[in-house]
C-alpha positions in Angstrom: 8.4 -1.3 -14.5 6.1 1.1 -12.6 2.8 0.1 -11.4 0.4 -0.6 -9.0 -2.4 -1.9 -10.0 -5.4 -1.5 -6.8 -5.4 -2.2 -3.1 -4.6 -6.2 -2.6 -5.7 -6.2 -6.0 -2.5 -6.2 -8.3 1.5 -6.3 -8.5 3.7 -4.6 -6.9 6.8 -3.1 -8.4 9.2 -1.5 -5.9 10.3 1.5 -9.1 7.0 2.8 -8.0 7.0 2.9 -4.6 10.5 4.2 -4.7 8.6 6.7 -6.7 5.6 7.3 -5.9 5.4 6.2 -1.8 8.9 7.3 -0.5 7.1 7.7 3.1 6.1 4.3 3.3 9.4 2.7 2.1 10.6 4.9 5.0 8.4 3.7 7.7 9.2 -0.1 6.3 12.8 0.5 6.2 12.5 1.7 10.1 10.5 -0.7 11.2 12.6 -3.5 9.8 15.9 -1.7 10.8 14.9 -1.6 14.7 13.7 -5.0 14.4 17.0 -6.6 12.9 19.6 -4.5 14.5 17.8 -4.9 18.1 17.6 -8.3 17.4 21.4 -8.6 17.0 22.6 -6.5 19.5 20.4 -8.4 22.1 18.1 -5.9 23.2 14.7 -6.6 21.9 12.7 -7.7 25.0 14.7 -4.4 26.4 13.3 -2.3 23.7 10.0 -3.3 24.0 9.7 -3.1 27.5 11.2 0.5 26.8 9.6 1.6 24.1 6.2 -0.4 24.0 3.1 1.7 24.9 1.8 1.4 28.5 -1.2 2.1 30.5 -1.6 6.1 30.4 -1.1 6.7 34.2 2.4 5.0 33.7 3.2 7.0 31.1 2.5 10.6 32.1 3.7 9.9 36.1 6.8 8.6 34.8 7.0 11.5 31.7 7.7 8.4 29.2 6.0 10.2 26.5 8.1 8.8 23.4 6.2 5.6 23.8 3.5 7.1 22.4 5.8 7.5 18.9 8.2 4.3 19.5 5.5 1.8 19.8 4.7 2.3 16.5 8.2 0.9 15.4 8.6 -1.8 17.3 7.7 -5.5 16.6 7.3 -8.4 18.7 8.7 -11.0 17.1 9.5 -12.1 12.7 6.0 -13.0 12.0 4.6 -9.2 13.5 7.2 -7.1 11.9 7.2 -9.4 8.7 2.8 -9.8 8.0 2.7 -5.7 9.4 5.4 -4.5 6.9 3.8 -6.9 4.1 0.5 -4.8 4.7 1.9 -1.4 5.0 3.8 -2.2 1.4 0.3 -2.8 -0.2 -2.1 -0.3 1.4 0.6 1.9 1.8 1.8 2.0 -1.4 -1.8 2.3 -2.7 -2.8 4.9 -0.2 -0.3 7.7 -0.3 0.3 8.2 -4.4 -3.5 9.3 -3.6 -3.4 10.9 -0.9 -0.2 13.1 -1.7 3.2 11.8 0.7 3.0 15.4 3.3 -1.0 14.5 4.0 -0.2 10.2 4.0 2.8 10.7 6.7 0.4 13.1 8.8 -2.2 10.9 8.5 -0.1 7.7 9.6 1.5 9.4 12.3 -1.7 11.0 14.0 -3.4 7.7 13.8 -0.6 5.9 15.4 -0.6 8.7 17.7 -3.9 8.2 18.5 -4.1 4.6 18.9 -1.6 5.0 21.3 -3.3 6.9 23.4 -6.5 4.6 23.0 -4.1 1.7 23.6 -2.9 3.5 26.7 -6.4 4.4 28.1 -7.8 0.9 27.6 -5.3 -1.5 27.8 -3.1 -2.9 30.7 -0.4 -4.0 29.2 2.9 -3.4 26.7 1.6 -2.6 23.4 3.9 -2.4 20.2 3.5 -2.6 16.3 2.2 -0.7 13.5 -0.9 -2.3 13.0 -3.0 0.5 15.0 -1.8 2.9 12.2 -2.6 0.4 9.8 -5.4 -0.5 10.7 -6.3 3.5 9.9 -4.9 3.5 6.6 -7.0 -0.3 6.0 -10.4 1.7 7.2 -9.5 4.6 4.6 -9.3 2.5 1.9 -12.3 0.8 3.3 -14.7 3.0 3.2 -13.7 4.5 -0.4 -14.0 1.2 -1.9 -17.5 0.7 -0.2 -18.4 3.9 -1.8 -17.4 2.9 -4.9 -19.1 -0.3 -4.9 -21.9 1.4 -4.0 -22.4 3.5 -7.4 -21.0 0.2 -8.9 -18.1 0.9 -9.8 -15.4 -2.8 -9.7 -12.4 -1.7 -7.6 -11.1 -5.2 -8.4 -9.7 -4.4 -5.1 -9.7 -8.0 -1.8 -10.0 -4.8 1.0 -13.2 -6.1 2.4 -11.9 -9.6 3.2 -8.6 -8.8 4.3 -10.3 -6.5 6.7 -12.6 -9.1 8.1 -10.0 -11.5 8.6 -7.7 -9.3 10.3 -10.8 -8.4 12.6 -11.4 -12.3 13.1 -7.7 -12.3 13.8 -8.1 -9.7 16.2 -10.4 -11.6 18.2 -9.4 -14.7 18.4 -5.7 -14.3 19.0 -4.9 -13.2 22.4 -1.6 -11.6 21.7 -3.5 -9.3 19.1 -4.2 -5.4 20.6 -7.6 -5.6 19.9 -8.0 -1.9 21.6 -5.4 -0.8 19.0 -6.9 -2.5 15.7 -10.3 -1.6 16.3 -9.5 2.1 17.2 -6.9 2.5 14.3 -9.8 1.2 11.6 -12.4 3.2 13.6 -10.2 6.4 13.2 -9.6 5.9 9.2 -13.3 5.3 8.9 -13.9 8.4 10.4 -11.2 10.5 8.5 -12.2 8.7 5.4 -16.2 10.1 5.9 -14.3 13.5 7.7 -12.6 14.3 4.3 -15.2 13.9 2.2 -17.2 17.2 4.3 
């Protein structure tokens, strides 16, 4: 059993990500790792308020610069770490067989990165989760399948909808980093139409 059959568009069997996407079974693993052992030892308010990204100013007075980095791995509660991890596995797995693991992971991580620093410039709160990165690797895919569509190629692929129901999502729910999902799908967009130069 190895195959993968499009973005949200087909099954998923875990041979192939074992084979083929060993960074994002990483990044899953991590994310679900902190989640459940922080959540047993009893410190996951403590590592959020720890390790969630601030406002900017906080961050560089205080020299707190991991945030930048450990937001990405931290969840708020079941349902973030659980829906997040659900998406990485699909555009994830779909993404970085393409894109080659070294160039995937560098992608992911400077996105994250980057939302970060959005999240930190914009936003007055704690911010934490993995969505800003990928919501980068969403707008990737996004704009590829668009392309395809466009010379009319079937992609057989649900990208568009899921994307404009996370973006509904991100409106209307006020938990949601809106700061961090709209930069994280602006920043794949752009890398997406970057790479093709």
């Amino acid at each position: 059993m190895d195959y993968y059959r499009g973005a949200f568009g087909g099954n998923i069997a875990f041979s192939f990500l074992k084979k083929h996407a060993p960074f994002t079974i990483a990044i899953m693993a991590i994310n679900i790792g902190i989640f459940i052992l922080s959540s047993i030892l009893g410190i996951h308010n403590w590592t959020i308020i720890k390790g969630g990204m601030a406002p900017l100013k906080f961050v560089l007075i205080n020299g707190e610069y991991w945030r930048f980095l450990s937001s990405m791995f931290i969840h708020g509660n079941l349902m973030h770490v659980g829906f997040n991890m659900l998406i990485l596995m699909h555009a994830g797995g779909y993404l970085e067989p393409r894109m080659g693991t070294k160039r995937f992971m560098v992608f992911y991580l400077g996105s994250g990165l980057l939302v970060s620093l959005f999240t930190g410039l914009l936003s007055g709160g704690l911010s934490v989760g993995a969505s800003g990165a990928l919501f980068a690797v969403l707008g990737y895919i996004l704009y590829y399948d668009l392309l395809a569509r466009r010379r009319g190629i079937e992609t057989y692929s649900s990208i568009i909808p899921l994307v404009l129901l996370n973006l509904v999502f991100t409106v209307i729910v006020p938990s949601v980093s809106t700061v961090g999902h709209l930069s994280g799908l602006a920043i794949g967009l752009l890398y997406a139409i970057i790479s093709r130069i």
